[in-house]
C-alpha positions as CSV (number, residue, x, y, z in Angstrom):
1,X,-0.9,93.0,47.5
2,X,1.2,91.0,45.7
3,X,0.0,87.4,44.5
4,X,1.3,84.4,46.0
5,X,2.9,81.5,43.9
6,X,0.4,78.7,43.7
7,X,2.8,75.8,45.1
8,X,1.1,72.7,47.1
9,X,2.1,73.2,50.9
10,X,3.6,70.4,52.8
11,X,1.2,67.6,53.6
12,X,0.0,67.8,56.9
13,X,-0.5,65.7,59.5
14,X,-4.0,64.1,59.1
15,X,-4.3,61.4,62.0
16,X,-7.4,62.4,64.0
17,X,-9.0,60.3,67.0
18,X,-11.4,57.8,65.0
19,X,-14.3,56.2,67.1
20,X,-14.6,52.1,67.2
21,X,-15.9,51.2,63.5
22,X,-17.8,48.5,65.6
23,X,-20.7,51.3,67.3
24,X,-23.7,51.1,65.3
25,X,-25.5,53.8,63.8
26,X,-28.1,54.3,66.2
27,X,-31.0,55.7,63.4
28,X,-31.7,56.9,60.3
29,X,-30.3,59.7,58.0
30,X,-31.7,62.0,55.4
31,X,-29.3,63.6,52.4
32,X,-30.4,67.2,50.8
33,X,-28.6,67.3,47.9
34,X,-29.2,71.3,45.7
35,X,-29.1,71.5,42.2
36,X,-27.2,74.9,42.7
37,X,-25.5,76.8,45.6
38,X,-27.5,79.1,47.7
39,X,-30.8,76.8,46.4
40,X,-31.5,77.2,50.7
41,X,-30.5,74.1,52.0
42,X,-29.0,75.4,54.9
43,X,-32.3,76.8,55.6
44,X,-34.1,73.9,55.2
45,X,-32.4,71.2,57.2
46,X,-32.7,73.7,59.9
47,X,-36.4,74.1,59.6
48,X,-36.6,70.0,59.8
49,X,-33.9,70.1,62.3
50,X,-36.3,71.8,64.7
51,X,-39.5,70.1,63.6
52,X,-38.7,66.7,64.2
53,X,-36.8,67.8,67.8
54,X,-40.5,69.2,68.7
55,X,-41.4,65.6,67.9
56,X,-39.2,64.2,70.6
57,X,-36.4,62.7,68.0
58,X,-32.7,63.0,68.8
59,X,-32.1,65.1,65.8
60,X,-28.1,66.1,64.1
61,X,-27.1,68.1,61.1
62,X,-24.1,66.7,59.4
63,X,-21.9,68.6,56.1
64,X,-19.1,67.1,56.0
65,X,-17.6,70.4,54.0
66,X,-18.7,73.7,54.3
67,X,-16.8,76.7,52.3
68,X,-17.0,80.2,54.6
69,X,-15.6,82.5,56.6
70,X,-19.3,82.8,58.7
71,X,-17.5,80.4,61.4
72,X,-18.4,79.5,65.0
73,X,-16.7,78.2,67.8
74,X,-17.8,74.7,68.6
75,X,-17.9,73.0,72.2
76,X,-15.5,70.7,71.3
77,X,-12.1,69.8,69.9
78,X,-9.7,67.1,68.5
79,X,-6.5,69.1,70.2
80,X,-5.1,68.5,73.4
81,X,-5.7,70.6,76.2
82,X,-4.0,73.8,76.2
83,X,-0.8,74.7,78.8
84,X,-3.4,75.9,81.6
85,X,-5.4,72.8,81.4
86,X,-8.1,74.2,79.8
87,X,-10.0,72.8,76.8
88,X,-9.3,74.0,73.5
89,X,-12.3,74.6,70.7
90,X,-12.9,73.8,67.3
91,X,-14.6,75.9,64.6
92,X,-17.3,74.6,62.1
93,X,-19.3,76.6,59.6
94,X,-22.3,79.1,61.3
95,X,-25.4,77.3,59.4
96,X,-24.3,74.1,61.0
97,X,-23.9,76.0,64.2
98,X,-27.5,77.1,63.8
99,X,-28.7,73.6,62.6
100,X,-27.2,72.4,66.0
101,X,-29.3,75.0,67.9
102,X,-32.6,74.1,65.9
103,X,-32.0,70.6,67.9
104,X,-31.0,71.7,70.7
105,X,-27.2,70.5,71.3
106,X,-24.4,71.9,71.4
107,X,-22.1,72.8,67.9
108,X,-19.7,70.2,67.5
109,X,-16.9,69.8,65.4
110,X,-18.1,66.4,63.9
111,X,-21.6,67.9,62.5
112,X,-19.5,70.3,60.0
113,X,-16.0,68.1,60.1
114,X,-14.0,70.1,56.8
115,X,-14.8,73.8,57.1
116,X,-13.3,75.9,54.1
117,X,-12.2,79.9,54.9
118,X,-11.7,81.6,51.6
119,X,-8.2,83.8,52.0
120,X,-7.0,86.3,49.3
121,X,-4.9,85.2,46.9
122,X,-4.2,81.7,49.2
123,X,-7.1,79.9,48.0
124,X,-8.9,78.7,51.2
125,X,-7.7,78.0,54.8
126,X,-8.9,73.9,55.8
127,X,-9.9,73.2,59.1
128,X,-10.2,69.4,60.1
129,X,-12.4,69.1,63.2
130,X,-11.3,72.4,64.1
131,X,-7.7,71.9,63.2
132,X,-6.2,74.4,60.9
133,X,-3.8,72.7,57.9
134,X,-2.7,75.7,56.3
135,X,-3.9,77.4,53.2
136,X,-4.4,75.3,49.8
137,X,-4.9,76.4,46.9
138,X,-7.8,75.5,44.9
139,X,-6.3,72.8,42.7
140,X,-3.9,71.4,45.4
141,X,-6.8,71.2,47.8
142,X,-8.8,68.9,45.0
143,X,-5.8,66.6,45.9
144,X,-5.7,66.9,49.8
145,X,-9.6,66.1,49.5
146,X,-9.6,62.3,49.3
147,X,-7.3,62.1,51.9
148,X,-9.8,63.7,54.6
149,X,-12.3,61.4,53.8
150,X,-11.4,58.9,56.2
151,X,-11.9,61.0,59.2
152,X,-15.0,62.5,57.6
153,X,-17.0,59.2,58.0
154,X,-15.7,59.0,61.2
155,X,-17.4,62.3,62.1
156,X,-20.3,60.9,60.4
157,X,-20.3,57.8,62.5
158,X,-20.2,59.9,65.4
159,X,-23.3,62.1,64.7
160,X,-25.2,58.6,63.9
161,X,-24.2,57.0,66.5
162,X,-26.3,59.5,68.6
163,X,-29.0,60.0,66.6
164,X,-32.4,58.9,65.9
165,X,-32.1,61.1,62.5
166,X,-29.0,62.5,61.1
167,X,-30.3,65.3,57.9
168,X,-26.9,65.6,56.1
169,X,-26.7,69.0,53.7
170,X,-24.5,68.7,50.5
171,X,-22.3,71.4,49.5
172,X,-23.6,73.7,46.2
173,X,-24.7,70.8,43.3
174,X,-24.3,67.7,43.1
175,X,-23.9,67.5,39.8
176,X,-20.3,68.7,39.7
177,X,-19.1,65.8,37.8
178,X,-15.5,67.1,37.2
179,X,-15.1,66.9,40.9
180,X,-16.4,63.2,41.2
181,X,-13.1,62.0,41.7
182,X,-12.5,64.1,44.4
183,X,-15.8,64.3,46.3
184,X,-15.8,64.1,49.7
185,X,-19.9,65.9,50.3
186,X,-22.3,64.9,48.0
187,X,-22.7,61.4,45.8
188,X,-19.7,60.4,47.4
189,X,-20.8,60.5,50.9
190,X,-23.8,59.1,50.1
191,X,-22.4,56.1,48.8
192,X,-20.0,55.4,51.6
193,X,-22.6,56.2,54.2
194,X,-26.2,54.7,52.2
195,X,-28.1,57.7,52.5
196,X,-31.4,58.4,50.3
197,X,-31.1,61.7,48.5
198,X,-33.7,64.5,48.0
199,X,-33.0,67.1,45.5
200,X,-33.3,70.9,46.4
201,X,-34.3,73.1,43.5
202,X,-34.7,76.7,43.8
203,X,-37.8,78.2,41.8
204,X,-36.7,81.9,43.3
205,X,-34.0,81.9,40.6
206,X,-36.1,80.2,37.7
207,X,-34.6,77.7,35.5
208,X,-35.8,75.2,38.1
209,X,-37.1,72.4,35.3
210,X,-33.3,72.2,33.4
211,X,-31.4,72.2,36.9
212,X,-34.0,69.5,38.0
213,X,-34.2,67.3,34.3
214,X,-30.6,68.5,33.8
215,X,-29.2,66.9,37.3
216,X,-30.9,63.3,36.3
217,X,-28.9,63.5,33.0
218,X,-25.4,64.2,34.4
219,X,-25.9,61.7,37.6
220,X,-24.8,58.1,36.5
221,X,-27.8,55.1,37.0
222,X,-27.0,54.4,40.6
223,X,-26.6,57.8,41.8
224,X,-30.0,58.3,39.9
225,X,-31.6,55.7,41.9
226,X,-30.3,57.1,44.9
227,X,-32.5,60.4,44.6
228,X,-36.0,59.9,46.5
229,X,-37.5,63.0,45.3
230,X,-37.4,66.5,45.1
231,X,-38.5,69.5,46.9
232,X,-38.9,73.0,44.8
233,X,-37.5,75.8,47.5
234,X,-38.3,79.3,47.6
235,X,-41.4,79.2,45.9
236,X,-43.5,82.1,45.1
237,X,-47.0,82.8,44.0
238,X,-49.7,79.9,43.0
239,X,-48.8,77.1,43.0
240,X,-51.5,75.8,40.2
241,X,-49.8,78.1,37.9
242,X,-46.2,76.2,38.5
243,X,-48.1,72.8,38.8
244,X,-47.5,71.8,34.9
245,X,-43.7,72.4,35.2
246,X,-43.6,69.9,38.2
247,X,-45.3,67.5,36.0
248,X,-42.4,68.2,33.2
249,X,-39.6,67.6,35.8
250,X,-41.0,63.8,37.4
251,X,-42.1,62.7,34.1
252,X,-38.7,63.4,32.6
253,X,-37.1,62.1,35.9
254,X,-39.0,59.6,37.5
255,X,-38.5,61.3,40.7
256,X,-42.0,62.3,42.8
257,X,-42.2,65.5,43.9
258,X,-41.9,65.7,47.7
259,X,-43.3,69.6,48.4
260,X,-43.0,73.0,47.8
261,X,-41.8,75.1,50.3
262,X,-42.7,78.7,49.7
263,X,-40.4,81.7,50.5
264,X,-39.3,82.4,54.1
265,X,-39.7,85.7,54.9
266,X,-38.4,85.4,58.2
267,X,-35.2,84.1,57.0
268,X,-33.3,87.6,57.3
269,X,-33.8,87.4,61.6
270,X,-31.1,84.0,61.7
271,X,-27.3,84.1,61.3
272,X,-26.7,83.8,57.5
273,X,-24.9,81.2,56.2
274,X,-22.1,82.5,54.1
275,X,-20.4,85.1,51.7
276,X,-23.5,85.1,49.5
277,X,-25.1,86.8,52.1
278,X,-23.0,89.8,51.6
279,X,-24.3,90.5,48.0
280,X,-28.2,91.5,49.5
281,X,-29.1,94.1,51.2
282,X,-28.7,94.6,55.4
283,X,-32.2,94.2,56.7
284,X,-31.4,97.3,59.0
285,X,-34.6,99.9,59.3
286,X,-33.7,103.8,57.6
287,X,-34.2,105.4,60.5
288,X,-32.3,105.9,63.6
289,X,-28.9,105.9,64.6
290,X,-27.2,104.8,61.1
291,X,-24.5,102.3,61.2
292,X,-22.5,101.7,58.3
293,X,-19.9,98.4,56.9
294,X,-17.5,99.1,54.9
295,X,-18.6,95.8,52.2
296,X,-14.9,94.0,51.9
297,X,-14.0,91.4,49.9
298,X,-12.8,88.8,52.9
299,X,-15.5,89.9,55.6
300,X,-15.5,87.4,58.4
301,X,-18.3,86.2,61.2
302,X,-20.3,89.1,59.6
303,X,-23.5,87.4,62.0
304,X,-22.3,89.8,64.5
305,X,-24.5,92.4,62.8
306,X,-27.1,91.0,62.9
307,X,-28.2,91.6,66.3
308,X,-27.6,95.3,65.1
309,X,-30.1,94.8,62.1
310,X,-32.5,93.9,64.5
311,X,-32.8,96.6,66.5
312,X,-36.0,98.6,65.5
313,X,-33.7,102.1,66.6
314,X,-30.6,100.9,64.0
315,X,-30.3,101.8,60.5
316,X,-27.7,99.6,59.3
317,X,-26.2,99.7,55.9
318,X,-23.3,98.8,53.2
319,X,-21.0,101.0,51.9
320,X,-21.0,99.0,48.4
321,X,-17.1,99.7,46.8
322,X,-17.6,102.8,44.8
323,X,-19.7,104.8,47.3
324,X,-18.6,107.3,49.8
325,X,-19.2,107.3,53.7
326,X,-22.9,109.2,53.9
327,X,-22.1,112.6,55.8
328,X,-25.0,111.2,57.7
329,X,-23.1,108.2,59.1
330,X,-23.2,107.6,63.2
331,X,-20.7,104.9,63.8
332,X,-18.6,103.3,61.0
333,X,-18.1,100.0,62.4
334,X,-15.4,97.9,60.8
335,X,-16.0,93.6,60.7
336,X,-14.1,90.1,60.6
337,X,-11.8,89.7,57.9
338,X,-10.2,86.4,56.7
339,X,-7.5,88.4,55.1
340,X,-6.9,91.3,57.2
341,X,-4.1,93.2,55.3
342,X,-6.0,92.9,52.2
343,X,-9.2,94.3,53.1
344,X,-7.2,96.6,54.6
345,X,-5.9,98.1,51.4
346,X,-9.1,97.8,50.3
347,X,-10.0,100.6,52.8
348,X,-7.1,102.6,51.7
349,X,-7.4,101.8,47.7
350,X,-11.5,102.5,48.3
351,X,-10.5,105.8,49.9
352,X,-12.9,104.7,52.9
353,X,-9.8,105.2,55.2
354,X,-9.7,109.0,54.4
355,X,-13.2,109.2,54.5
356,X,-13.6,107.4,58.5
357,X,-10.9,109.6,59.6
358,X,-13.0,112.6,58.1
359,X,-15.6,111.2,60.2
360,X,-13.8,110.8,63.4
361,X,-12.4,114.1,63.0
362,X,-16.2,114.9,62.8
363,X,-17.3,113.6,65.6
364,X,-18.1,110.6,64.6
365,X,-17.7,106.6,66.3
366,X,-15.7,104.0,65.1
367,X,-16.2,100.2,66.2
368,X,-13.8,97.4,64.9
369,X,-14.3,93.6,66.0
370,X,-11.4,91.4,65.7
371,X,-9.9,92.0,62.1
372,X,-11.7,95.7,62.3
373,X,-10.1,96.1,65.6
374,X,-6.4,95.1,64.3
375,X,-7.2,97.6,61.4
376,X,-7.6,100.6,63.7
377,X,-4.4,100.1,64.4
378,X,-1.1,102.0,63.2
379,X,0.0,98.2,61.1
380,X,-0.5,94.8,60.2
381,X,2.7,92.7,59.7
382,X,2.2,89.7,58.2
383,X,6.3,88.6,58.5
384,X,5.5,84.8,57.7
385,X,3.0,85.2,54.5
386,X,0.1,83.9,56.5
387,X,-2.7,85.6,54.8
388,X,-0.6,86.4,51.4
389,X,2.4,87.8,50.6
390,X,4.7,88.8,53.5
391,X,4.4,92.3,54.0
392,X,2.9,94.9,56.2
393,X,-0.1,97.5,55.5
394,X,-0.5,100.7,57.4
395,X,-3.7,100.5,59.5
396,X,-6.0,103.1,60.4
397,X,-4.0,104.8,63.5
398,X,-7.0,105.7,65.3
399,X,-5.4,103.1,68.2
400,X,-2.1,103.0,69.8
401,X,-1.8,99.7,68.8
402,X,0.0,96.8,65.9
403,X,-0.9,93.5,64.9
404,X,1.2,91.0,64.4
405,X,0.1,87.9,62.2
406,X,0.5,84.6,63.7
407,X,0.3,80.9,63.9
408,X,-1.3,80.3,66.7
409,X,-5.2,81.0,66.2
410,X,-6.6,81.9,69.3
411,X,-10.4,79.7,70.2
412,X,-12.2,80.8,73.4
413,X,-15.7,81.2,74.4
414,X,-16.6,84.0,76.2
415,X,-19.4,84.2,79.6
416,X,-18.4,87.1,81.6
417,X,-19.7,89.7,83.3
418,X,-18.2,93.4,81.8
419,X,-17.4,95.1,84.6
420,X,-16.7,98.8,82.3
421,X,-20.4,98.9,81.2
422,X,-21.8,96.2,83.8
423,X,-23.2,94.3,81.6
424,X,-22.7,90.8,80.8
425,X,-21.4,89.7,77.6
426,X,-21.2,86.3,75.6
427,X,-19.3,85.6,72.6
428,X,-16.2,84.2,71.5
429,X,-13.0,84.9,70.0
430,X,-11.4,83.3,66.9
431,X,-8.2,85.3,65.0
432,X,-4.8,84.6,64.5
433,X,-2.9,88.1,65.2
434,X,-1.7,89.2,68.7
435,X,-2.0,93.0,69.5
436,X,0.4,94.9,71.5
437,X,0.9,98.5,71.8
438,X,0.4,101.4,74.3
439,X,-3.6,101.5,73.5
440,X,-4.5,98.7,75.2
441,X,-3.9,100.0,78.8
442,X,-7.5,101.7,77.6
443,X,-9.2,98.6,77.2
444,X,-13.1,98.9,75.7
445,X,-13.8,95.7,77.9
446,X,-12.9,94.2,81.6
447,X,-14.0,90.9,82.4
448,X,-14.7,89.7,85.6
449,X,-12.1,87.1,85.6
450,X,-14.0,84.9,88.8
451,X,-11.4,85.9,91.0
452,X,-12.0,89.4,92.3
453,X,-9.8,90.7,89.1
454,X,-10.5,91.8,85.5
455,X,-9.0,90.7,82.1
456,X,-8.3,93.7,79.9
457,X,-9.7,93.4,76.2
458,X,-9.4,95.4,73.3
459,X,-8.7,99.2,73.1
460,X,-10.8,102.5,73.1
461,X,-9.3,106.4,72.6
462,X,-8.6,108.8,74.6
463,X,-12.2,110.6,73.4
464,X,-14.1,107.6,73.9
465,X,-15.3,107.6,70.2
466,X,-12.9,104.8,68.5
467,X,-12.8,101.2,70.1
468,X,-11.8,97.5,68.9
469,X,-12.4,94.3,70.6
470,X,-11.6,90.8,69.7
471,X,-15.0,89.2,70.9
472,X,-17.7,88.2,68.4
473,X,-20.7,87.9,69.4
474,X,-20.6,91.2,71.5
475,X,-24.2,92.8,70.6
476,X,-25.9,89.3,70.8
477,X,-26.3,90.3,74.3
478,X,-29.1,92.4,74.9
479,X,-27.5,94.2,77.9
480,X,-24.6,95.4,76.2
481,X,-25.9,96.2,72.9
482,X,-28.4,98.4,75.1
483,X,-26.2,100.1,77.0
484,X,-23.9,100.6,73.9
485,X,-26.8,102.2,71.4
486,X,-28.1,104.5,74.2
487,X,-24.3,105.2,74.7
488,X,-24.6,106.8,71.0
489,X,-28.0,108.0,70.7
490,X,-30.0,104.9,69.7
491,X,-33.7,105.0,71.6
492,X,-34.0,102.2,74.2
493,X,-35.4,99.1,72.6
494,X,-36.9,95.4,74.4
495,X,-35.7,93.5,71.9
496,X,-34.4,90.3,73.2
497,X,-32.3,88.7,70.4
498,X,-31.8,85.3,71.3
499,X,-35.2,84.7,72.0
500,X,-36.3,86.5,68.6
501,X,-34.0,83.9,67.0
502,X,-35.5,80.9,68.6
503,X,-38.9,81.8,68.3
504,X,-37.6,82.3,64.2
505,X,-36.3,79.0,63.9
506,X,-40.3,77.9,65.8
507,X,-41.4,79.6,62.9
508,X,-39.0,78.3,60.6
509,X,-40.2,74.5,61.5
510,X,-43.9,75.8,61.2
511,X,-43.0,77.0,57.5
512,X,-41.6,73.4,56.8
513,X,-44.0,71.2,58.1
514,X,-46.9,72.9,56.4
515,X,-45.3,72.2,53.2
516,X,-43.8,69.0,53.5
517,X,-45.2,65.9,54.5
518,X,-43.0,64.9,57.5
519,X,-44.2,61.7,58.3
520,X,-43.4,60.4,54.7
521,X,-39.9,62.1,54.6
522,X,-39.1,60.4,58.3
523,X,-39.9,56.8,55.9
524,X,-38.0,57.5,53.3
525,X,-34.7,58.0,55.8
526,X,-32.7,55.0,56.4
């Protein structure tokens, strides 16, 4: 796919509905600040998320930006309603979706108000509150930063306002000092919004005493004195063979050490936070009925596999670039994609496309959800340059159907009863493209519309072996992930995922309090 030119887009419209700057904040806030990405701070305010709802506090997570394309719809919006009166959604990252869970309200747009979806060749689409502003490139978005700022601490007032604690994640280190001028989500924010900082180090990797020692050097005095402490993450071993390098890191510091919170094991049965994700293994079983993802480089909402990789009946796997489809391989099932036309090629350029129609021709099933379902199509067009260059990419052909790229993004939850399986299914859908073509008159879903009719969705062959859908979050519901598996050979499994997930995040909040001192953290908030 050919590059596109790195030119600032127009300045968008940034005026968002701000609440009264006269409501107090109603409690206290946290700040986890990581000396690294993927140090597991996600993870963590989670875990404290949940423990200190058990306690009866009014808990909300707050990152004011997240960068990834693991998004989730969020009960609310900044738009107006749509045409038919109904309420339009936002979208905000998937850990803060889950962080929202682990207390127990709704995901709203104000917990995660900038949310970042990495694009080929486009640098990143921003959302604001749930508002898509086009695609920026990296070094024009450094300038559109300070200008989002404003509603940001809005959103942050919000989430305060109706908390008794507010646990605020920072984004990757906070010791990017280039981006000081710019910084809108870690020293920044908690300047403008006075919030005590605790350091997340991550001993998993090493090299935890020079991120630790290293981050008091680069912070300036008063960002320094903002830092409470700090908590060493995905620890393993004993701990009285690491207890002399804790002893290096306060001394050179000053900082006390707050805990050390050893390796979650569990951590593989939640949603996963982002792209990172992607480069470890599926924690799918090897045996069963094997499932296999192509791995592409824009893969989107890739949390709807998970149920999948729970299943004690499912082996699911990557198909890492390189690698040919197994001759084994049960049902190829094809994801989200940020940049559908160019994972596409990647299918093509990977020969994976010759090898799934082998498969089909085989025998074999084909699944693709949203993006994967536009790529089982005969084409992409992309007319306007949406996702790159302006183009169009054969697709698949194994469905009578083309995709259009398009403006509009389309935000809808999804409760319905399934009337083609009978089984009720929950999810959501969030794309951009609108699908036309003969193959949809065989739709792979009908939903019981409430009115004694049926909405058609997606597309299945003639042969019953190649279907798409736009709706993520399908095989979250135990019912139809059933009745799909058995459909393809899978043994009939109990497993009810959304309680497995909250009992998980139960567990999570068990992990956390045995290694932190709560009561102590709770008085260092303010």
């Amino acid at each position: 796919m050919t590059p596109v030119p790195d030119l600032p887009p127009p300045l968008p419209d940034l005026q968002v509905p701000m609440l009264d700057a006269a409501v107090p904040r109603r409690g206290r806030a946290l700040m986890l600040q990581g000396t690294a990405s993927d140090v597991g701070k996600s993870l963590l305010v989670a875990g404290l998320c949940r423990a200190y709802a058990r306690r009866g506090l009014a808990v909300r997570p707050f990152k004011a930006q997240n960068m990834s394309n693991n998004a989730a719809v969020s009960a609310d919006s900044d738009l107006p309603p749509n045409a038919d009166g109904s309420l339009p959604r936002g979208e905000i990252g998937r850990a803060q979706a889950l962080q929202a869970r682990a207390c127990g309200v709704p995901p709203s747009i104000h917990h995660n108000p900038v949310l970042l979806k990495p694009q080929f060749g486009v640098g990143s689409q921003v959302v604001l509150r749930g508002r898509a502003l086009g695609n920026w490139p990296a070094r024009h978005y450094h300038k559109l930063k300070p200008l989002l700022m404003p509603a940001v601490m809005d959103s942050y007032r919000r989430v305060a306002a109706e908390a008794d604690l507010v646990i605020v994640e920072g984004a990757g280190a906070g010791t990017e000092v280039y981006l000081r001028h710019c910084d809108i989500t870690n020293m920044r924010l908690a300047e403008d919004a006075d919030l005590p900082v605790v350091l997340v180090t991550d001993n998993d990797r090493g090299g935890a005493i020079a991120a630790v020692v290293g981050t008091h050097v680069l912070h300036t005095p008063e960002e320094r004195a903002r830092i409470v402490g700090y908590v060493v993450n995905k620890f393993r071993g004993h701990f009285s063979l690491y207890e002399p390098a804790c002893r290096v890191m306060s001394e050179h510091t000053g900082w006390p050490l707050l805990g050390v919170v050893e390796w979650f094991d569990a951590a593989t049965r939640l949603p996963a936070e982002d792209a990172l994700a992607l480069e470890r293994a599926l924690p799918g079983g090897s045996a069963g009925v094997k499932i296999v993802v192509p791995q592409l480089g824009r893969t989107a909402n890739f949390d709807d596999l998970d149920p999948l990789a729970a299943e004690p009946g499912v082996a699911l796997h990557w198909l890492l670039p390189g690698e040919a489809l197994p001759a084994d391989t049960d049902l190829v099932l094809l994801p989200g994609s940020k940049t559908t036309r160019a994972d596409l090629e990647t299918l093509h350029r990977e020969g994976w496309a010759t090898d799934i129609l082998a498969h089909v021709r085989r025998g074999g099933r084909v699944v693709g959800l949203c993006a994967g379902f536009q790529m089982l199509g005969r084409v992409v067009r992309d007319p306007e340059g949406l996702e790159g260059a302006p183009g169009e990419t054969p697709g698949l052909g194994l469905l009578d159907v083309e995709t259009v790229i398009t403006h509009d993004k389309r935000l809808v939850e999804i409760d319905r009863q399934d009337l083609a399986s009978g089984c009720r299914v929950r999810g959501y859908e969030m794309h951009m493209g609108r699908t036309a073509g003969h193959g949809l008159a065989r739709p792979w879903l009908r939903l019981d519309d409430g009115a004694g009719g049926a909405t058609a969705e997606g597309a299945v062959s003639a042969d019953g072996r190649v279907m798409g859908s736009y709706v993520h979050g399908l095989f979250a519901a135990d019912g139809f992930r059933r009745h799909f598996l058995e459909r393809i050979g899978a043994q009939r499994s109990a497993l009810d995922y959304e309680a497995q997930v909250e009992a998980t995040l139960d567990a999570l909040a068990d992990h956390v309090e045995r290694a932190l001192d709560l009561d102590a953290l709770l008085a260092l908030a303010r």
